[in-house]
C-alpha positions as CSV (number, residue, x, y, z in Angstrom):
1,X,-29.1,87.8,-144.6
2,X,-33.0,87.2,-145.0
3,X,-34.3,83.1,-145.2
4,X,-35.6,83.1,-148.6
5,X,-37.9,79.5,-147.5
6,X,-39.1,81.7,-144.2
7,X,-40.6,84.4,-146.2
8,X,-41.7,82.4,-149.0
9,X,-43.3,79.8,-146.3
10,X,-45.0,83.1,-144.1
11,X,-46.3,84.8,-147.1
12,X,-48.0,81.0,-148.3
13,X,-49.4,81.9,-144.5
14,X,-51.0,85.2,-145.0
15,X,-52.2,84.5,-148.3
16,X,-54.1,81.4,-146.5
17,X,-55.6,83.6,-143.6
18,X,-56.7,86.0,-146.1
19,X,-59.3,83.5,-146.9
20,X,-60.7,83.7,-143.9
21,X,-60.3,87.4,-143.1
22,X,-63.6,88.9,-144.9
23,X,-65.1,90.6,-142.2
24,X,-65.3,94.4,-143.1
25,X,-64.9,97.1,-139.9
26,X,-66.7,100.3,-140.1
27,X,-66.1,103.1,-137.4
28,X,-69.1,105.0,-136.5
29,X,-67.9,108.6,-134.4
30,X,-70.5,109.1,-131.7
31,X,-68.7,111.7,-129.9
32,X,-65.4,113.4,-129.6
33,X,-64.5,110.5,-127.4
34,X,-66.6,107.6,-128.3
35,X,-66.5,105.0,-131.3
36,X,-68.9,102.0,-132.2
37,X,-66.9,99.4,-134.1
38,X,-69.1,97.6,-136.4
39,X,-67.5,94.2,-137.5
40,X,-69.6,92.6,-140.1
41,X,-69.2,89.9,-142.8
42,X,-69.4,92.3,-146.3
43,X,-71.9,90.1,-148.1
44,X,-74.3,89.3,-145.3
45,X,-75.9,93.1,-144.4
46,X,-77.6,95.9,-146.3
47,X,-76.7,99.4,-146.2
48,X,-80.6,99.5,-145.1
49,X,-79.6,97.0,-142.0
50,X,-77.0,98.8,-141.1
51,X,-79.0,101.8,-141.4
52,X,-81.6,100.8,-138.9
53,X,-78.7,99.5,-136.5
54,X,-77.4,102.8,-136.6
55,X,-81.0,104.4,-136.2
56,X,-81.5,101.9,-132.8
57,X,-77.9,103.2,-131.3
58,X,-78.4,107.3,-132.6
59,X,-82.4,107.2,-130.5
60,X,-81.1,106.1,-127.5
61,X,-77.8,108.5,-127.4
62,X,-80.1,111.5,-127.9
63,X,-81.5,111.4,-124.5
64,X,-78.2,110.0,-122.8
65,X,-75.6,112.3,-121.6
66,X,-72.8,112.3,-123.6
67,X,-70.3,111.7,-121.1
68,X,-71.8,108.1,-120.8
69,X,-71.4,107.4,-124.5
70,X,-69.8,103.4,-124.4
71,X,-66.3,104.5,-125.3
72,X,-64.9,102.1,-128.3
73,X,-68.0,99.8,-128.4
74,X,-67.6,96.6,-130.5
75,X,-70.8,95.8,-132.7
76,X,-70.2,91.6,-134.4
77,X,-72.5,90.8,-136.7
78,X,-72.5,87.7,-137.5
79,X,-74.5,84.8,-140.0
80,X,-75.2,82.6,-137.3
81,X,-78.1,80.9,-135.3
82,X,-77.9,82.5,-131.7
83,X,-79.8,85.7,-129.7
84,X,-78.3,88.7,-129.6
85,X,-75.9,89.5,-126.5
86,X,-73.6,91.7,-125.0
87,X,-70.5,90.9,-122.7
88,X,-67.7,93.6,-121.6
89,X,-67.9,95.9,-124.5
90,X,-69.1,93.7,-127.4
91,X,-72.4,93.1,-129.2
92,X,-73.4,89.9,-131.0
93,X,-76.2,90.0,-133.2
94,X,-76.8,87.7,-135.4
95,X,-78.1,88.9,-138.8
96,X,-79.1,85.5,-140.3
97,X,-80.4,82.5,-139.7
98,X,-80.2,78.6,-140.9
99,X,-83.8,79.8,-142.6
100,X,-81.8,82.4,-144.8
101,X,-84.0,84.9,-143.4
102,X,-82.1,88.3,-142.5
103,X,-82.6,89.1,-138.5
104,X,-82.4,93.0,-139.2
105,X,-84.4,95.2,-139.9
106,X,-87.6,93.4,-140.0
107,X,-88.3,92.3,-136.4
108,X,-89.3,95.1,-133.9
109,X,-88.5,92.5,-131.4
110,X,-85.3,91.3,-132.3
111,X,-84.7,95.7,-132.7
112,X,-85.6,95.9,-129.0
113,X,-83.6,93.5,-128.0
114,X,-80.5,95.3,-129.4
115,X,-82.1,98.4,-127.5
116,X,-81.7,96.3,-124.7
117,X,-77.8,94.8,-125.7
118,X,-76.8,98.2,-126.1
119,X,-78.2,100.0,-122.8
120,X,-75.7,97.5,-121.4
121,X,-73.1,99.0,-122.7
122,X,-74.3,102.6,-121.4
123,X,-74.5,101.3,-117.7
124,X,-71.0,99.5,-118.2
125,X,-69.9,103.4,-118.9
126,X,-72.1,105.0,-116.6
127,X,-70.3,103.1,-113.5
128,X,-66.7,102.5,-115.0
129,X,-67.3,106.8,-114.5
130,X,-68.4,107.0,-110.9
131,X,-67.1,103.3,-109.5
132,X,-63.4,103.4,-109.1
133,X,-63.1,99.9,-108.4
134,X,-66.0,98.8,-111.5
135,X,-63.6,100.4,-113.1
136,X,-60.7,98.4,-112.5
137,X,-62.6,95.0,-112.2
138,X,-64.2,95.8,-115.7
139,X,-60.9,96.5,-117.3
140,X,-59.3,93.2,-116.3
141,X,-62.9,91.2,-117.9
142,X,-62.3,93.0,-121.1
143,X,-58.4,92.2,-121.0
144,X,-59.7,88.3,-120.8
145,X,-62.3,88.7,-123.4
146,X,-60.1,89.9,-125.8
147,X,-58.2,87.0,-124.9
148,X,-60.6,84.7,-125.8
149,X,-61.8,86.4,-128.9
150,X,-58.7,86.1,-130.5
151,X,-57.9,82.1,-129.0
152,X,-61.7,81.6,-130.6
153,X,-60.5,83.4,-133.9
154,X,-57.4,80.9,-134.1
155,X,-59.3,77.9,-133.3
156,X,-61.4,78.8,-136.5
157,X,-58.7,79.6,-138.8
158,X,-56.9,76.3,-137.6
159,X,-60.5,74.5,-138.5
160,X,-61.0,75.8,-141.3
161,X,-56.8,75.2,-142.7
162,X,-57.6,71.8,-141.8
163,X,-61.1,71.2,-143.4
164,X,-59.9,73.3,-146.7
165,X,-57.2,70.3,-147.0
166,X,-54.5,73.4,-147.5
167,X,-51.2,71.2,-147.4
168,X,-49.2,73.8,-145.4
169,X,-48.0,72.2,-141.9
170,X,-46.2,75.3,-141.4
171,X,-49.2,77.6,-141.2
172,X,-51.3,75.5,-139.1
173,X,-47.8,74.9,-136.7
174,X,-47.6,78.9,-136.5
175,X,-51.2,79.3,-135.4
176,X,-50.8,76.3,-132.9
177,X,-48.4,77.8,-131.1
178,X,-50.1,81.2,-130.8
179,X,-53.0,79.4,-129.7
180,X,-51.4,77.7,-127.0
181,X,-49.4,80.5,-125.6
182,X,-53.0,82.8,-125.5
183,X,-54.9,79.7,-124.2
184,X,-52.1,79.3,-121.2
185,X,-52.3,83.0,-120.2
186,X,-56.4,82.9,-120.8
187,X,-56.3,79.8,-118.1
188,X,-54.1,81.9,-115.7
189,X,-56.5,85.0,-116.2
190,X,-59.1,83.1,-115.1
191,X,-57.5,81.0,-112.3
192,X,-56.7,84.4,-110.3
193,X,-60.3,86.2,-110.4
194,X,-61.4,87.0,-107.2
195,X,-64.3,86.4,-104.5
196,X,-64.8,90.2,-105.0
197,X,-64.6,90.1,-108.3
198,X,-67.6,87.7,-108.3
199,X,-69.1,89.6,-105.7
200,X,-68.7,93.5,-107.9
201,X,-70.3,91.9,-110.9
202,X,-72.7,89.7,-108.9
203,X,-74.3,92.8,-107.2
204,X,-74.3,94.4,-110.6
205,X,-76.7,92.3,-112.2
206,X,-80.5,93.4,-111.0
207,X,-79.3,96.8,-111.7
208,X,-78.0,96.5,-114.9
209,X,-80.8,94.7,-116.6
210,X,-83.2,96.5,-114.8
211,X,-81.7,99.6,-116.5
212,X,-81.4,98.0,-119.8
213,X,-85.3,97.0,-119.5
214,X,-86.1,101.1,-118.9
215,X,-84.2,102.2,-121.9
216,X,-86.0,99.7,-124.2
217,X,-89.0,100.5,-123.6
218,X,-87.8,104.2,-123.8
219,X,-86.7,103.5,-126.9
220,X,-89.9,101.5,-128.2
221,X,-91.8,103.4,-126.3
222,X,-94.3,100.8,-125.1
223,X,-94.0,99.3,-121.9
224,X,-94.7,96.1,-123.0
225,X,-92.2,96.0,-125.3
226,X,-89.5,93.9,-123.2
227,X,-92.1,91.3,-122.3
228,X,-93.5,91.0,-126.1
229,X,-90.2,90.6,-127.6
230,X,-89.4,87.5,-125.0
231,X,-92.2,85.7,-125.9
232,X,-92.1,86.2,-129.4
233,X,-88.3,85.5,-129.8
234,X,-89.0,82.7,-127.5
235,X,-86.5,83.8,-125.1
236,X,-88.0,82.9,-121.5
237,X,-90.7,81.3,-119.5
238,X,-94.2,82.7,-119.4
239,X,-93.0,83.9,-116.0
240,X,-90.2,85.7,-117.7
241,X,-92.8,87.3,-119.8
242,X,-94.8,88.6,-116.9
243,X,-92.3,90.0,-115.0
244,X,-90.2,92.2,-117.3
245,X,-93.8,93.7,-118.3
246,X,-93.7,97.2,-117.2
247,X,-97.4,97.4,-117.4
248,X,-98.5,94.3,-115.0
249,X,-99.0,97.0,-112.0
250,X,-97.3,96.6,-108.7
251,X,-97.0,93.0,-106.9
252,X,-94.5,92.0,-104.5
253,X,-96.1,88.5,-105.8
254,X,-93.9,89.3,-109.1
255,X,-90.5,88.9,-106.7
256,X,-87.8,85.9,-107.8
257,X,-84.7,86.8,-105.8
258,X,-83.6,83.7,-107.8
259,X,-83.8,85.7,-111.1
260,X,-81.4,88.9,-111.9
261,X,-83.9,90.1,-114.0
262,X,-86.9,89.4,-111.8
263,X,-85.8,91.4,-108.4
264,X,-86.9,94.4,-109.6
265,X,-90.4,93.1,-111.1
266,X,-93.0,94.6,-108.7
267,X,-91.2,98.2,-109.1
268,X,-91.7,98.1,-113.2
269,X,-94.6,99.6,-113.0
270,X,-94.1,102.7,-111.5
271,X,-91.2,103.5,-113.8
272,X,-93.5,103.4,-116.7
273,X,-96.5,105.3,-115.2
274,X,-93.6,107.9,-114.7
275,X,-92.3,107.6,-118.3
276,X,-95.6,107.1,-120.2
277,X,-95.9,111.1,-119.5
278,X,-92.6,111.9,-120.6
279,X,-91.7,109.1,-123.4
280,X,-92.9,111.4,-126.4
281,X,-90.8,114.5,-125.3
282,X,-87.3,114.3,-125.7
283,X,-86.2,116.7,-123.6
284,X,-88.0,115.5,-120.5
285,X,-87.0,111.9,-121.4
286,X,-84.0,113.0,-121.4
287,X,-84.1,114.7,-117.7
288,X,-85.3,111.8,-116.8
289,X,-83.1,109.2,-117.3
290,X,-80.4,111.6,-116.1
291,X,-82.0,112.0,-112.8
292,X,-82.3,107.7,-112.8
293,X,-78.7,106.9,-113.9
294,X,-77.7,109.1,-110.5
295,X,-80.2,106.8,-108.4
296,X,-78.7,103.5,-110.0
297,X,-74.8,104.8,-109.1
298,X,-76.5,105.0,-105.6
299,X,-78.1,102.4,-105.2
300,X,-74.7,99.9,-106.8
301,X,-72.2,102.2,-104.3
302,X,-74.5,101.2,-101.8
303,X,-74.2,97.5,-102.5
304,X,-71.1,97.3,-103.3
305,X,-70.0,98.8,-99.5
306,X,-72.8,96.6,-97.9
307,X,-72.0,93.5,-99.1
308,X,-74.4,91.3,-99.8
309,X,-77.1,93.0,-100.8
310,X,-79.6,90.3,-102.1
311,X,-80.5,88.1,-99.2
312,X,-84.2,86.9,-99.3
313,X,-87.5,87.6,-100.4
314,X,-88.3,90.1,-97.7
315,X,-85.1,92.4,-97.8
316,X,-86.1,92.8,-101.3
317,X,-89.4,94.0,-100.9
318,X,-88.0,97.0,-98.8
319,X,-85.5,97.2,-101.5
320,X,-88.2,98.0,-104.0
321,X,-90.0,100.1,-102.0
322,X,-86.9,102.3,-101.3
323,X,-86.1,102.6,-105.0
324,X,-89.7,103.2,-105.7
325,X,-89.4,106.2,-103.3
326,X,-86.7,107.5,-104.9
327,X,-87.8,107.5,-108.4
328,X,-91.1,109.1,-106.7
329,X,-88.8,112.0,-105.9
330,X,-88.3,112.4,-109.8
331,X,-91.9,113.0,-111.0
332,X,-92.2,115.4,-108.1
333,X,-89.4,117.9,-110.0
334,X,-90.8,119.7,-113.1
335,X,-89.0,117.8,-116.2
């Protein structure tokens, strides 16, 4: 026999998170395989915003092979005062801030940042394919950011029950509990990564924003495009500015070994001598940055079964030079 008060008291429930629950999802088919999930709050875009989102995301794919299309990408857009980021499979952008002014679509910089965000999400794909164990280790940091997604999307809801003055002890008592059961597994997730764990994603990280670097200014095509958006977002040092220029020439004096995205600094240059011919052509672009991706898979397997990889100043240096050789061997083939 059904509890008349139980229903009556879990409908009162939905009904309250339904005020919270305005976020609209759209589903934009990239391939036969791949989806970008756009969450968004309905009032706070344009169909012209998300119009030039779409036009950042449909560039890039053009000269990336479609079997590295980010499989069931996550695109949040939200009205808040933060940069744009992207962790294990989700985007952030924020579309407003506390000025009122929209983020998207006026700001070319704020635009290559998201070139940036979402070239992430292409080398998350491109070695989940040819890294068995990326693979694996990627899969279990997705699990636990889903995890804390939803703990963060409960903590909310209980916030905002409790500042909305909604006299229902039941509802906040049934999102409590779910909290607390996610939160305990979350901690447990978290207690049991491992030292290679650490170590997989630690090695990752000069590639992978080098790599995100190269297909902004692809996309922008201007290799100063990286630098100028840091400086005018006011996202990094005057040092931070320098070295992500792909324009400044070569310098082993632009080495930090103590910054991911500095290690590759002095080898910039040549990238975009290299793509300054090619950046207009779509077809060579393309050819390109196929011939790249197999030199990054390389040079990450090669890491990863080394060990520790990044150890000073002068290892580095050699490191650059090798990688310069090897993109070398690319503008010696006809595109």
């Amino acid at each position: 026999m059904f509890d008349l008060k139980k229903i009556i008291l879990l409908l009162s429930f939905l009904s309250t998170l339904s005020v919270f629950a305005s976020e609209t999802t759209l589903i934009w088919k990239i391939s036969s395989k791949s989806t970008i999930k756009v969450h968004l709050l309905s009032d706070d875009i344009s169909s012209e915003d998300l119009s030039s989102l779409r036009s950042i995301f449909n560039d890039i794919l053009k000269v990336v092979p479609v079997k590295y299309y980010p499989e069931d990408l996550v695109v949040k857009l939200r009205k808040r005062d933060f940069m744009v980021g992207y962790k294990d499979g989700i985007i952030m952008i924020p579309i407003q801030y506390d000025t009122g002014e929209l983020n998207l679509p006026d700001s070319k910089y704020t635009k290559t940042i998201i070139a940036h965000e979402f070239a992430h999400a292409i080398f998350d794909e491109i070695m989940k394919k040819n890294i068995p164990e990326y693979n694996e280790m990627i899969s279990r940091r997705k699990s636990r950011l889903r995890a804390k997604v939803k703990i963060d999307e409960l903590h909310e809801q209980m916030i905002a029950l409790e500042n909305n003055s909604i006299e229902n002890e039941v509802s906040i008592q049934i999102l409590k509990d779910e909290f607390d059961k996610l939160y305990e597994q979350y901690r447990l997730s978290i207690k049991n990564i491992t030292t290679r764990e650490k170590e997989v994603f630690r090695l990752r990280e000069p590639l992978n924003e080098l790599f995100a670097d190269m297909i902004a200014v692809i996309w922008s095509k201007d290799g100063k495009a990286v630098a100028d958006s840091i400086q005018n977002l006011q996202m990094g040092s005057e040092e931070d500015v320098y070295q992500r220029d792909f324009t400044m020439g070569q310098d082993d004096e632009l080495l930090n070994i103590t910054n991911q995205y500095q290690i590759y600094a002095p080898f910039r240059d040549l990238i975009w001598r290299q793509l300054s011919e090619v950046v207009y052509q779509e077809k060579a672009t393309k050819t390109f940055i196929q011939k790249s991706i197999r030199i990054f898979i390389n040079r990450y397997q090669q890491f990863l079964s080394e060990g520790s990889k990044i150890i000073d100043s002068q290892s580095m240096i050699i490191e650059n030079e090798q990688l310069h050789q090897e993109f070398l061997k690319i503008k010696q083939t006809q595109f």
